[in-house]
N, C-alpha and C positions, 0 to 999 in steps of 0.2 A: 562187695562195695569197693570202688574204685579208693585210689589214695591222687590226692593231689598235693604237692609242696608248691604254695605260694610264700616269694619269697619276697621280704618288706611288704607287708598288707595293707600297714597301717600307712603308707606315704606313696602317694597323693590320700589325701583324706577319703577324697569320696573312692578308694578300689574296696574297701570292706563289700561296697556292694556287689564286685566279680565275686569277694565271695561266699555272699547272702547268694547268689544265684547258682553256685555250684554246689553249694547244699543243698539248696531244695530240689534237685537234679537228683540227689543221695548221692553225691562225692562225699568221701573227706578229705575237708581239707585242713594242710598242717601247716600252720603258719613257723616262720622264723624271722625276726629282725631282732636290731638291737633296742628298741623301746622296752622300758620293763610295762607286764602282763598288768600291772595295778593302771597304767595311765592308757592303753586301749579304748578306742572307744567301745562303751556296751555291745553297739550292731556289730561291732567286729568279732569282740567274745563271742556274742551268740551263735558267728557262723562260723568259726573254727573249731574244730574238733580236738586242737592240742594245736598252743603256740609253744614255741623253743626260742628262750633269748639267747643272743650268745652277745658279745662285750663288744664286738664288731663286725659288720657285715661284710667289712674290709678283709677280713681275717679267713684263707680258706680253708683253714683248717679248722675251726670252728664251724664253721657251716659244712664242711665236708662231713664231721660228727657227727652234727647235728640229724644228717640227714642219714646218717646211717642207724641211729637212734631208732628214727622213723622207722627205717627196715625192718629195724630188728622187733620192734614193738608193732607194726603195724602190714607186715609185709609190702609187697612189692608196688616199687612207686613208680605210676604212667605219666605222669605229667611235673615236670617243673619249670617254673615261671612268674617274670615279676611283672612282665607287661611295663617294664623299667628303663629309660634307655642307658642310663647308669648301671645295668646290671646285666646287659643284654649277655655280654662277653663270658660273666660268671656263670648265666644261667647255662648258655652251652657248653661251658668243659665240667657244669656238675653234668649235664646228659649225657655227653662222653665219658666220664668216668663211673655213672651208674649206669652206662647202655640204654638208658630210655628214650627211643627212637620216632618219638613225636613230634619234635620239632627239629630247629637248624642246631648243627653239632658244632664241636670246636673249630674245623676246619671249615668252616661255612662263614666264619666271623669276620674276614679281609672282604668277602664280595657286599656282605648288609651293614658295615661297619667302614670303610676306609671310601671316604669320600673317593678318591681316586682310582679304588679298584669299582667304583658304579658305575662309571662311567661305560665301561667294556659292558653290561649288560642289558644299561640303559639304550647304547645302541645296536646292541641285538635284538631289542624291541624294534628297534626303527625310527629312537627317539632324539631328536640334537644333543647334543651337550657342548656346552662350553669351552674353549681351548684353555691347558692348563698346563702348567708349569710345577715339578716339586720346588719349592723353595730352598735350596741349598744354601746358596749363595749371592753375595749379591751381581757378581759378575754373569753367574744364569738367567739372573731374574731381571738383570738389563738387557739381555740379549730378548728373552721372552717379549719384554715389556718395546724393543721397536719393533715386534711383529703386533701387539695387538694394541699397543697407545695407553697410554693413561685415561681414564683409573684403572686403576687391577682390584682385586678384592685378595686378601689372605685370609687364611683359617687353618687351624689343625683339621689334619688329614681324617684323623680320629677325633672327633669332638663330638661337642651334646650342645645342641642347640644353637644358637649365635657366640657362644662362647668364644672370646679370642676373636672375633673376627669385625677385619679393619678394612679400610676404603682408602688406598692407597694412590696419591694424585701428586708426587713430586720425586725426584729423586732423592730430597730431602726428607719426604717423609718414608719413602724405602728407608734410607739409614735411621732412621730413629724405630723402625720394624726391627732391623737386624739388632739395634742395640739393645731393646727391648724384650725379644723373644724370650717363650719360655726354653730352657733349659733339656734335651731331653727330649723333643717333642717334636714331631714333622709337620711342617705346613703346606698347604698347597695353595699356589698363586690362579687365579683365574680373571679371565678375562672380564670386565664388567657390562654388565647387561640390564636396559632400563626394560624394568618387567615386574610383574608384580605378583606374588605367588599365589597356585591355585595348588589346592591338595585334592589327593585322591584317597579316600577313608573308607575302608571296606572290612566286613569278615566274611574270612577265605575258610571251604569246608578243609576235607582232607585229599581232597584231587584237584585242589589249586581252584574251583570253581566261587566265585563271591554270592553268599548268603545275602550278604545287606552294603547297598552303596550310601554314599554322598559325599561330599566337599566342604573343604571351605575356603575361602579370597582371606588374603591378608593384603590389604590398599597401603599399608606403609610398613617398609623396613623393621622387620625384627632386629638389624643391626645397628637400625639407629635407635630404636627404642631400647637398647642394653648401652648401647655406647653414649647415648646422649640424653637418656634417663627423660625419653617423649613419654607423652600417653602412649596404649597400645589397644588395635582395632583389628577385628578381625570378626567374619559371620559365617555361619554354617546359611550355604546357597540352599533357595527353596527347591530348587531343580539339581541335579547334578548337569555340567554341558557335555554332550553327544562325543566330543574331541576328547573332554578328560577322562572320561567312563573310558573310552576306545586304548587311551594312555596307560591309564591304570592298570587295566584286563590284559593288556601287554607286557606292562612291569611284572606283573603278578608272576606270566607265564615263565618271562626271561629269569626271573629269581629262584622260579621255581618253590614259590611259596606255597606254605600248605597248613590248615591248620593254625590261622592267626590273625587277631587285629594288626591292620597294617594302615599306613598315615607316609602317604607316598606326594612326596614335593615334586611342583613343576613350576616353571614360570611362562608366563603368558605374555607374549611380549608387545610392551607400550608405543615400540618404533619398529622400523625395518632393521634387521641385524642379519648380516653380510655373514652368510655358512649356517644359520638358522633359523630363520624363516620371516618372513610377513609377520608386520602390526598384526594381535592377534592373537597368532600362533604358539604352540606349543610345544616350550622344547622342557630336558631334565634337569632336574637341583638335586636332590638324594632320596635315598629310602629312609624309612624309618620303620622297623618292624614292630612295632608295639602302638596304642591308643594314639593318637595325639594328645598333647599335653594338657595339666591344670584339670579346667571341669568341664574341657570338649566332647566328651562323651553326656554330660548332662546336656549340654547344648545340641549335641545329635539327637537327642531324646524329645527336647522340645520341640526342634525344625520338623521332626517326622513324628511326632505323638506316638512314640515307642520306646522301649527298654534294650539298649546297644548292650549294656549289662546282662543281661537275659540271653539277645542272641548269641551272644558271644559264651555263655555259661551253657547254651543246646547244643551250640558248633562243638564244646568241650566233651560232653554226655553223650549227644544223640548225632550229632555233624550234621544237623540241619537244624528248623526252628520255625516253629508255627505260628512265634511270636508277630500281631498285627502290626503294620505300616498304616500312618493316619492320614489326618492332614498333615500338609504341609507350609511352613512359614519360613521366613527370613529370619534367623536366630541371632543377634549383634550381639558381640562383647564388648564392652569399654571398661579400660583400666585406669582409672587418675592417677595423675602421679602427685603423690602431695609436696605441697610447697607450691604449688602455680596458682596465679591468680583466677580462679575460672570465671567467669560472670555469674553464673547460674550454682548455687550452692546444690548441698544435694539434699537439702528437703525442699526447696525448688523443682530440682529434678524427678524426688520421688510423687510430686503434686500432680508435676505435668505426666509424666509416665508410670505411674503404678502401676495402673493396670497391665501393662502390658510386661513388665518386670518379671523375671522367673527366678530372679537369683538377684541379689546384693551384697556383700560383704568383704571383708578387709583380706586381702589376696594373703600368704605366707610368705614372710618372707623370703624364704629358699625359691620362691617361684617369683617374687617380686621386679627380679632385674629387669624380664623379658613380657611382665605380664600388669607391671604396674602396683599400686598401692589398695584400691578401692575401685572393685570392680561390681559394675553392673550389667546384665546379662539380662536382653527384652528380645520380645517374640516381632513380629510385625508381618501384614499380609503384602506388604511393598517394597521393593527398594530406594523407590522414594520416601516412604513412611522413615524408613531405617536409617536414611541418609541424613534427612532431618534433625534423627535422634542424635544422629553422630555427632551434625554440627552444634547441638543446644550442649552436647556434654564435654565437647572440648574446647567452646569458646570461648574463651578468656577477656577479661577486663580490657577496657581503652585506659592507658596512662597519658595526659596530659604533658607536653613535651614542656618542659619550664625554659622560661625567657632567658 
């Protein structure tokens, strides 16, 4: 029987179920995080074989034990992974220094990790990317900024998610960047681009070939929905489009991926933009080698009436998967953010759309910046059905202007 170490099981709530599926595969799997064993959820106990707490997941040497623990009680470990983007960096130098050669190693972590080393792969696909500047200084980032105008966008180079990242429209607000920054930390300056993101979500066997596709559109800013504390919208596509599959299957190749859920950013652009392409068009944002985030895999689940859990736990067992594709639907997320006036309450909401609901509940907060407070998660056969939905769940009160 195979041994697997997943690592943090229990966070995002729903991965218990990667490893309900790798058990019934007959893996073991050997959990570690730092939640104590009594507050797990039951489905998570049931599918682990042996969790190891250690005081911090921060700590490598505590997990370095941990895992040798595993060896020593368990023999020889083939897989480890959190499916985490927080942990992606830890997962490959534990594989490097256990030699488990199934996924990307310590020296693999500058190309799927450093915003700015993507770029060199993304266009060895043959894909655009955006002109970009390291952020050193301010005198660089003047010089950068009359080649490509205001706005620029910043972000760490190495970051998770929208974190850190700013929309930069003056000189004065470059210097309130530089006085601001973190400490420590590399950012890179890019050009800004009005577009709106489309993903490519796939699992990849063990010869870089895709098991299971699809997408999703995000119609507004993750940057401003962390910066500006909006709702947050986003749908897994009934169809995946022809251009992003073609993107995707390209990325894959240039990464040289193998062996993984992978959640690959691109932007679709809303104008013409001068070195990359036509209204439309498809140029790169980053990789991201793990699920996409929160409950998008439950949402992959509902748009194609199948178990992304599952494929991904056959791709692990067998590298393929016989698991069925169904119908398919338009899968909307919406996140409220509390404290807004919305017009439409949500047992309003839940009247008019039950039925079509697959999930409702109070977001966590560790995922709340990007994702909102209360979110609701509905199927629909349209995207006009959907678009609908959009507009009844984030329409907000008329206030009366006073005399």
């Amino acid at each position: 029987m195979r041994n697997f170490v997943f690592i943090s099981p229990n966070f995002p709530t729903n991965y218990w179920m990667f490893c309900r599926e790798l058990k019934n595969n007959g893996i073991n799997v050997l959990g570690i995080g730092d939640c104590p064993y009594d507050y797990l959820m039951p489905e998570l106990k049931d599918s682990l074989k042996e969790y190891f707490k250690v005081n911090t997941l921060e700590n490598d040497d505590e997990v370095y034990r941990a895992i040798a623990f595993f060896i020593f009680k368990y023999g020889r470990i083939e897989w480890i992974e959190s499916n985490n983007e927080y942990w992606l960096e830890r997962d490959a130098r534990l594989r490097t220094d256990f030699n488990i050669k199934t996924s990307f190693q310590a020296d693999d972590i500058p190309r799927i990790k450093y915003k700015s080393k993507m770029k060199e792969f993304y266009l060895k696909a043959g894909i655009p990317v955006a002109k970009h500047h390291m952020a050193d200084n301010m005198e660089g980032c003047l010089e950068f900024i009359k080649e490509v105008g205001y706005p620029v966008i910043t972000k760490p180079d190495n970051g998770v998610g929208a974190s850190d990242t700013h929309k930069i429209s003056s000189d004065e607000e470059l210097k309130e960047f530089f006085a601001a920054k973190w400490d420590g930390v590399e950012y890179i300056m890019e050009e800004f681009v009005n577009a709106e993101v489309n993903s490519y979500d796939a699992i990849i066997d063990s010869n870089g070939e895709p098991i299971f596709e699809t997408g999703n559109v995000t119609p507004n800013s993750i940057m401003d929905v962390v910066n500006n504390l909006d709702n947050s919208l986003y749908y897994i596509v009934k169809d995946l489009p022809a251009d992003t599959k073609a993107a995707g299957r390209a990325t894959v190749k240039s990464f040289g991926v193998k062996s993984r859920f992978v959640h690959f950013e691109f932007f679709r652009l809303l104008e013409d933009h001068e070195g990359l392409g036509k209204k439309g068009d498809i140029m790169a944002l980053e990789v991201n080698m793990r699920p996409c985030g929160g409950f998008t895999p439950d949402m992959i689940n509902f748009a194609n009436s199948t178990n992304v859990y599952k494929i991904w736990a056959d791709m692990i067992a067998f590298d393929k998967s016989t698991m069925p594709v169904g119908e398919h639907a338009y899968c909307a997320f919406a996140g409220r953010r509390d404290g807004k006036p919305f017009k439409y309450s949500h047992e309003q909401i839940m009247e008019k759309y039950g039925e079509q609901m697959r999930m409702v509940e109070r977001i966590p907060d560790a995922l709340s910046g990007a994702m909102g407070n209360q979110m609701y998660v509905a199927n629909f056969p349209t995207k006009k059905a959907m678009d609908k939905f959009y507009r009844d769940i984030i329409k907000e009160k008329r206030t009366k202007n006073k005399a």
